[in-house]
Rosetta silent file (secondary structure, phi, psi, omega in degrees, C-alpha in Angstrom):
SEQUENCE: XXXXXXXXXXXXXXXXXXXXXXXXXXXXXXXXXXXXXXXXXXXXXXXXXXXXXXXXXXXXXXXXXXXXXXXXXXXXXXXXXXXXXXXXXXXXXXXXXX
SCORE:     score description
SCORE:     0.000 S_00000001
   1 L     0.000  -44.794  173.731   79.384  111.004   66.905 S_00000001
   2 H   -83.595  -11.222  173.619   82.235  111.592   69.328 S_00000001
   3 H   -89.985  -13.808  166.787   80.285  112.738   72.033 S_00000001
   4 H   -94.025  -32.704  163.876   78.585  109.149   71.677 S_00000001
   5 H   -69.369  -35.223 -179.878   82.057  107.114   71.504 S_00000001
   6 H   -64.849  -51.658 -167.504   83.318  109.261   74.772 S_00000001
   7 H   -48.956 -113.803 -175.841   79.739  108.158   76.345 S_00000001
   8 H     4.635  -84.254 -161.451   80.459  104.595   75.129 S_00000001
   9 H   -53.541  -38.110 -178.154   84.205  104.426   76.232 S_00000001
  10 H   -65.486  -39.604 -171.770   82.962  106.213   79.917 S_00000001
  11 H  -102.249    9.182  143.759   80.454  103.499   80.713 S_00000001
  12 H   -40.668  -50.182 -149.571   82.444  100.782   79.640 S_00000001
  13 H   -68.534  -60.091  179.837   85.410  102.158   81.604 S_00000001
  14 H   -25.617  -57.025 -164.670   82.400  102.288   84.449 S_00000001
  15 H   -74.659  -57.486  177.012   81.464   98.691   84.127 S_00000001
  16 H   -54.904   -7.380  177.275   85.062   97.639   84.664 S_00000001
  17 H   -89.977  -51.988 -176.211   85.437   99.334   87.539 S_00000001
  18 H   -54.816  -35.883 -137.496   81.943   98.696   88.827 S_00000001
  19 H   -79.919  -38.784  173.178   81.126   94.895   88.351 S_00000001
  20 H   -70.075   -1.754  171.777   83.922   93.355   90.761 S_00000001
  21 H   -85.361  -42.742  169.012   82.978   95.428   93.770 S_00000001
  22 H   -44.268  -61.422  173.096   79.447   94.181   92.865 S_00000001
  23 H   -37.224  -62.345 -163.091   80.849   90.758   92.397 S_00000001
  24 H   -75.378  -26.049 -164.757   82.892   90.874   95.857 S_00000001
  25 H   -94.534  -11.285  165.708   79.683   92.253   97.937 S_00000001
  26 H   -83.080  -26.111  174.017   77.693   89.198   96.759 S_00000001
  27 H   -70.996  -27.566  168.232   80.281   86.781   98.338 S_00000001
  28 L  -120.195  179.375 -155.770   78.977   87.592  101.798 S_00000001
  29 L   -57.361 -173.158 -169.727   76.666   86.496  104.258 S_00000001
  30 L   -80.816  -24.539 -165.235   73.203   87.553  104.858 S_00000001
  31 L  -103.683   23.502  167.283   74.601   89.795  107.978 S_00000001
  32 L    77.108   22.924 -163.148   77.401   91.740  105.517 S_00000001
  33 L  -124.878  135.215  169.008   79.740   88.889  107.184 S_00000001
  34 L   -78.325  143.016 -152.564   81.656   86.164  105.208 S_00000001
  35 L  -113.623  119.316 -166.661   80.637   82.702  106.590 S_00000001
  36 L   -81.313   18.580 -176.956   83.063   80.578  108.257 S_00000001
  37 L  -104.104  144.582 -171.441   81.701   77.412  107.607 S_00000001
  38 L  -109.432  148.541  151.777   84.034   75.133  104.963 S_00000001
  39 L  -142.675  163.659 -148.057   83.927   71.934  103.997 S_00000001
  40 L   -73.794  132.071  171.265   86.554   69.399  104.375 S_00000001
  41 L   -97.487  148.373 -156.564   88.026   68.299  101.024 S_00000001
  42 L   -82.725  157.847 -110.882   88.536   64.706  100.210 S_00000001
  43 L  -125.195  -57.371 -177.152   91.409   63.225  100.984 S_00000001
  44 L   -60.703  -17.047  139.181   91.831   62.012   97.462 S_00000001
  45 L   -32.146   76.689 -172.083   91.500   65.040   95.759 S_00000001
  46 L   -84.114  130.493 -170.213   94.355   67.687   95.589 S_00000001
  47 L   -48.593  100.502  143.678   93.589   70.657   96.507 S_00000001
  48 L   -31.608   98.574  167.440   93.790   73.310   93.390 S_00000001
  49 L  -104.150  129.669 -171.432   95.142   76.693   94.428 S_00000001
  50 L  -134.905  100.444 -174.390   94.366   79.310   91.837 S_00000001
  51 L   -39.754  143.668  135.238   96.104   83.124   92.603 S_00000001
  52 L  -143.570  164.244 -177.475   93.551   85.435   92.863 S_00000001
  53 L   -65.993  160.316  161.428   93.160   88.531   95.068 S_00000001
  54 L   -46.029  -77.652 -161.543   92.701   88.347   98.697 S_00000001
  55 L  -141.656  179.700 -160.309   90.546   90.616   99.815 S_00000001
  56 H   -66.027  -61.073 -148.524   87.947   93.971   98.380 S_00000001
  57 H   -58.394  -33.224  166.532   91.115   96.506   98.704 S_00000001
  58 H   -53.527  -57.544  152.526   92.984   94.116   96.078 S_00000001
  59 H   -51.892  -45.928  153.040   90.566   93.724   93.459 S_00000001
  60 H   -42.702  -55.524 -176.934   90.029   97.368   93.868 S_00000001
  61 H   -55.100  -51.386 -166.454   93.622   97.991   93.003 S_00000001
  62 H   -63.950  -68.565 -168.296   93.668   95.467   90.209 S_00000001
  63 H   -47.669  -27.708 -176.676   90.425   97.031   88.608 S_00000001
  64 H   -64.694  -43.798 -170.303   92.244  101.043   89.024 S_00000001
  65 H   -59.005  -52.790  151.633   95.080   99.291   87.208 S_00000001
  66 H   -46.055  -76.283 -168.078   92.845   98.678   84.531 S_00000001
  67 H   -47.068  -38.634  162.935   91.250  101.189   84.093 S_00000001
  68 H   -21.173  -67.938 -157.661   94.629  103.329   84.276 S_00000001
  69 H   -44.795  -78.218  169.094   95.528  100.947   81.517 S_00000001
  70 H   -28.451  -34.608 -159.353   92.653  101.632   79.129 S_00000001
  71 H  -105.341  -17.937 -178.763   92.352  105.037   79.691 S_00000001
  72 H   -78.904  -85.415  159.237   96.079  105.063   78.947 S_00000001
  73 H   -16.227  -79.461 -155.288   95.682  103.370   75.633 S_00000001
  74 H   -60.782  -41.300  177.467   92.615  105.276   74.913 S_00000001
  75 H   -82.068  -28.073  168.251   94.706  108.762   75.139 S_00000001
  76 H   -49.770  -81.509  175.374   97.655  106.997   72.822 S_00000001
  77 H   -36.172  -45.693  164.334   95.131  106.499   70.170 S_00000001
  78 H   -33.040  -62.183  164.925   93.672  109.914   70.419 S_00000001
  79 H   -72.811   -0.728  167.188   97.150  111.470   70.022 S_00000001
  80 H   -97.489   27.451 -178.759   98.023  109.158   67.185 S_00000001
  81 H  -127.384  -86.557 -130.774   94.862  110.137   65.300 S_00000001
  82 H   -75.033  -31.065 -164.538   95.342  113.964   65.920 S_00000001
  83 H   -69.923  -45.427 -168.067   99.544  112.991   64.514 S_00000001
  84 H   -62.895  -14.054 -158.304   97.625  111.095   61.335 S_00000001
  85 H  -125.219  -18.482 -179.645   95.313  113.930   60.317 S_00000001
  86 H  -108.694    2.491  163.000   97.640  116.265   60.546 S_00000001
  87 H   -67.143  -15.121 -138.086  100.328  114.564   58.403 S_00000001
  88 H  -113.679  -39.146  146.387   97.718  113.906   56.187 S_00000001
  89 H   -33.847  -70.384  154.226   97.071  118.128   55.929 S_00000001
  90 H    -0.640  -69.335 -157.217  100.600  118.307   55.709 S_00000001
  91 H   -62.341  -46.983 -142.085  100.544  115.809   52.896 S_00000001
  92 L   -99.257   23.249  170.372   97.328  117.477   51.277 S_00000001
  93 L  -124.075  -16.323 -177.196   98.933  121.134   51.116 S_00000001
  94 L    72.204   40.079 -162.985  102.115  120.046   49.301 S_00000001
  95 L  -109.954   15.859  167.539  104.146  121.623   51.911 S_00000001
  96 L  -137.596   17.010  175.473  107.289  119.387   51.428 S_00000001
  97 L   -25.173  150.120 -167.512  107.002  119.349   47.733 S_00000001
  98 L  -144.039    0.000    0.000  110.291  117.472   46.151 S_00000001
C-alpha cells in the first residue's frame, strides 16, 4: 500500500513537471521554429495582456517551483504522521499517567 501511494505521488509529481515542456514544444513551427507571422488586432478591440511566462526556461522554473512545493508538503505530512503515531504509542502505553 505505500509502495503504491509513493508510485502514485512520483508520477503525478512527473506529470507536473512533464506536461508544460510538452505543452511549450507544441507551440512551434513545423521546422522547431516559432512563426513570425501575427495578425493585426482590430482597432476596436483592446488588446488583453495576460502575465504568463516568456519563454521554455521560465515555465521550467515555475514547474521546479512546484514541484519543490509539493514535494515539500508531501515530506510535512509524512513527518506529521510519523509525530501522530507516535503520540498515539505514547498515549497507548500510559507513559504520562496522571
Amino acid at each position: 500500500m505505500r509502495n503504491r501511494s509513493i508510485l502514485l505521488a512520483g508520477l503525478a509529481l512527473l506529470l507536473i513537471i512533464v506536461a508544460p515542456l510538452v505543452e511549450a514544444a507544441g507551440e512551434s513551427g513545423p521546422n522547431g521554429q516559432k512563426s513570425l507571422v501575427q495578425t493585426t488586432p482590430e482597432k476596436s478591440k483592446p488588446e488583453v495582456i495576460q502575465p504568463a511566462p516568456k519563454n521554455i526556461k521560465e515555465k521550467t522554473a515555475i514547474c521546479v517551483f512546484l514541484a519543490w512545493l509539493w514535494l515539500l508538503i508531501g515530506v510535512l505530512i509524512y513527518f506529521l504522521r510519523l509525530k501522530i503515531k507516535e503520540a498515539d504509542r505514547i498515549f497507548n502505553l500510559k507513559f504520562y499517567s496522571f
